[in-house]
Backbone bond lengths (Angstrom), bond angles and torsions (degrees), N, CA, C in turn:
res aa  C-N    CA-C-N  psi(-1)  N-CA   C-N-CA  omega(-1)  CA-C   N-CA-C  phi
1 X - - - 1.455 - - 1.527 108.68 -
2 X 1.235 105.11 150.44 1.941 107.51 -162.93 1.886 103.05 -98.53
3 X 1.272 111.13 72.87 1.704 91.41 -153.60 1.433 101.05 -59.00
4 X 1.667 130.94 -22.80 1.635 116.97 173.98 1.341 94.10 -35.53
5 X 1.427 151.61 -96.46 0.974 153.33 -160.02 1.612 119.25 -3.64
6 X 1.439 97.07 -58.37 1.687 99.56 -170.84 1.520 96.81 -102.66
7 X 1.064 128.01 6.65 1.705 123.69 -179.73 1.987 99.68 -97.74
8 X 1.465 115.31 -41.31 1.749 97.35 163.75 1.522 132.27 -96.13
9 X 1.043 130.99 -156.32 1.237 112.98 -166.60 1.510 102.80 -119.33
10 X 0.979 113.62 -176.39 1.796 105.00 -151.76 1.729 100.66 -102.31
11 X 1.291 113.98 175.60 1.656 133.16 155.64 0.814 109.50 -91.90
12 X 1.438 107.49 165.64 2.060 122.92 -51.14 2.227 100.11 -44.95
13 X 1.209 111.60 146.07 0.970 128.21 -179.99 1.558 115.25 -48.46
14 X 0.911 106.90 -59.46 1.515 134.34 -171.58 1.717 99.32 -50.03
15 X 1.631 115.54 -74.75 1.226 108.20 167.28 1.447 130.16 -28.28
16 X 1.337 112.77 -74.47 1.749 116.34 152.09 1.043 135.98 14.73
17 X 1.582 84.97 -78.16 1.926 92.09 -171.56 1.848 101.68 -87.66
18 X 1.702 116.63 -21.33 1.338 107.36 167.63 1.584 103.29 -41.03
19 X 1.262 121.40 -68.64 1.567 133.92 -135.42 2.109 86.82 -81.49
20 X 1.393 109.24 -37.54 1.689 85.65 175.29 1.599 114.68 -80.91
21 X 1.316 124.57 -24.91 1.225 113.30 -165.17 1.889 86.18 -82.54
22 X 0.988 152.49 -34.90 1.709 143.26 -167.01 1.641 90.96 -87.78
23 X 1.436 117.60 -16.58 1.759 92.05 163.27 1.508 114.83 -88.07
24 X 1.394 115.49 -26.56 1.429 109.59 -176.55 1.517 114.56 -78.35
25 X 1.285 131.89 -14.47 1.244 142.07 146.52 1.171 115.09 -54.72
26 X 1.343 125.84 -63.05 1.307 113.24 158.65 1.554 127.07 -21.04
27 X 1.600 100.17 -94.80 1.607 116.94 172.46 1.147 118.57 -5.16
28 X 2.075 117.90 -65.70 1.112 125.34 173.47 1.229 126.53 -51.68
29 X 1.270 133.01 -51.89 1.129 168.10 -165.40 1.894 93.28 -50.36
30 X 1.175 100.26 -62.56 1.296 122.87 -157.61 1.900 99.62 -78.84
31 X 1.391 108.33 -26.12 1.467 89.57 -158.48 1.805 83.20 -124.73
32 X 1.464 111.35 37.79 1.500 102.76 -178.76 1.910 105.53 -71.39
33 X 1.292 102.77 -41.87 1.723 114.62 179.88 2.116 88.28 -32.74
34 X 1.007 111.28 -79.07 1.638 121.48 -163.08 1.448 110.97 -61.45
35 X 1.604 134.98 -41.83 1.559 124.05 160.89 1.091 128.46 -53.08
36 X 1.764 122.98 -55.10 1.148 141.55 -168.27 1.660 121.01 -53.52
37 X 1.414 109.35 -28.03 1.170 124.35 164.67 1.510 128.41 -62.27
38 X 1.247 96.28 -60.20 1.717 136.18 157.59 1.623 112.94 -28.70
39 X 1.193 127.29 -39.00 1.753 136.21 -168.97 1.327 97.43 74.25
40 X 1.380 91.96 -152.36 1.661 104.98 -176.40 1.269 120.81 -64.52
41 X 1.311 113.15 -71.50 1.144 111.06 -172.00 1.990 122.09 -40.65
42 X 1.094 109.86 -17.86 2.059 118.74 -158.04 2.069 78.98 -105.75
43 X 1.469 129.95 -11.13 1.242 128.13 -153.72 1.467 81.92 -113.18
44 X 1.534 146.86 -51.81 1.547 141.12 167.52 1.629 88.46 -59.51
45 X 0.836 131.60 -90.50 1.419 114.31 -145.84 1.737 115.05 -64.91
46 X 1.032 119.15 12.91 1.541 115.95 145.78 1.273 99.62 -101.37
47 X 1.119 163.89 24.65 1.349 157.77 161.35 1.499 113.50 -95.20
48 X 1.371 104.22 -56.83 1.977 120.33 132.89 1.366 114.96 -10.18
49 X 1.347 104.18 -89.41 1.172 123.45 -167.63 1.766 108.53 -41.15
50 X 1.398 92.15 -59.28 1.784 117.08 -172.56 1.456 104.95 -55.70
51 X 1.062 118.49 -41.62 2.050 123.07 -166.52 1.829 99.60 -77.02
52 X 1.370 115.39 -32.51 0.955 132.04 -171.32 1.827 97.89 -70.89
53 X 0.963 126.28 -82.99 1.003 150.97 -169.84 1.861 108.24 -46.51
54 X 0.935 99.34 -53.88 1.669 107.14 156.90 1.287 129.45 -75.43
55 X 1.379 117.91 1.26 1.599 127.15 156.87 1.522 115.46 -67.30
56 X 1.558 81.74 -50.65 1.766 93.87 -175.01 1.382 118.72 -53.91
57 X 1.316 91.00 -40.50 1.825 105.40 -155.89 1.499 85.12 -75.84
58 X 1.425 136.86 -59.43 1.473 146.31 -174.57 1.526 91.85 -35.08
59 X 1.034 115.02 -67.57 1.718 125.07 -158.15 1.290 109.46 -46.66
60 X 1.801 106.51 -53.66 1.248 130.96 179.79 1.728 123.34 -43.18
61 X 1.387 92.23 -42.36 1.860 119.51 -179.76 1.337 102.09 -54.42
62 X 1.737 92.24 -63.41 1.686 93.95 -157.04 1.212 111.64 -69.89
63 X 1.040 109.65 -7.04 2.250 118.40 -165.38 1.815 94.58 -53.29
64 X 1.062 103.54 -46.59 1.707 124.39 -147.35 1.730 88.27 -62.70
């Protein structure tokens, strides 16, 4: 497995960060019921979680 691949961020740039920043909006969005309770600390680590998770999926998109 090539981890350069999933360790920078993808081509063209611009697309990229479209497709992670509208997933991490998402993520949040979606899992506010379960952070919001949580405080800060449970509110960074879904933010974590979320940036993470929308890298992949971003990466995943553009591969194709």
């Amino acid at each position: 497995m090539n981890m350069k691949f999933w360790l920078t961020a993808g081509e063209p740039r611009l697309r990229y960060a479209l497709l992670v920043a509208l997933g991490v909006v998402m993520m949040m969005t979606l899992t506010y019921p379960v952070w919001k309770p949580g405080g800060a600390g449970l509110a960074a680590f879904a933010a974590v979680t979320a940036t993470i998770i929308s890298h992949v999926s971003a990466k995943l998109i553009m591969r194709k």
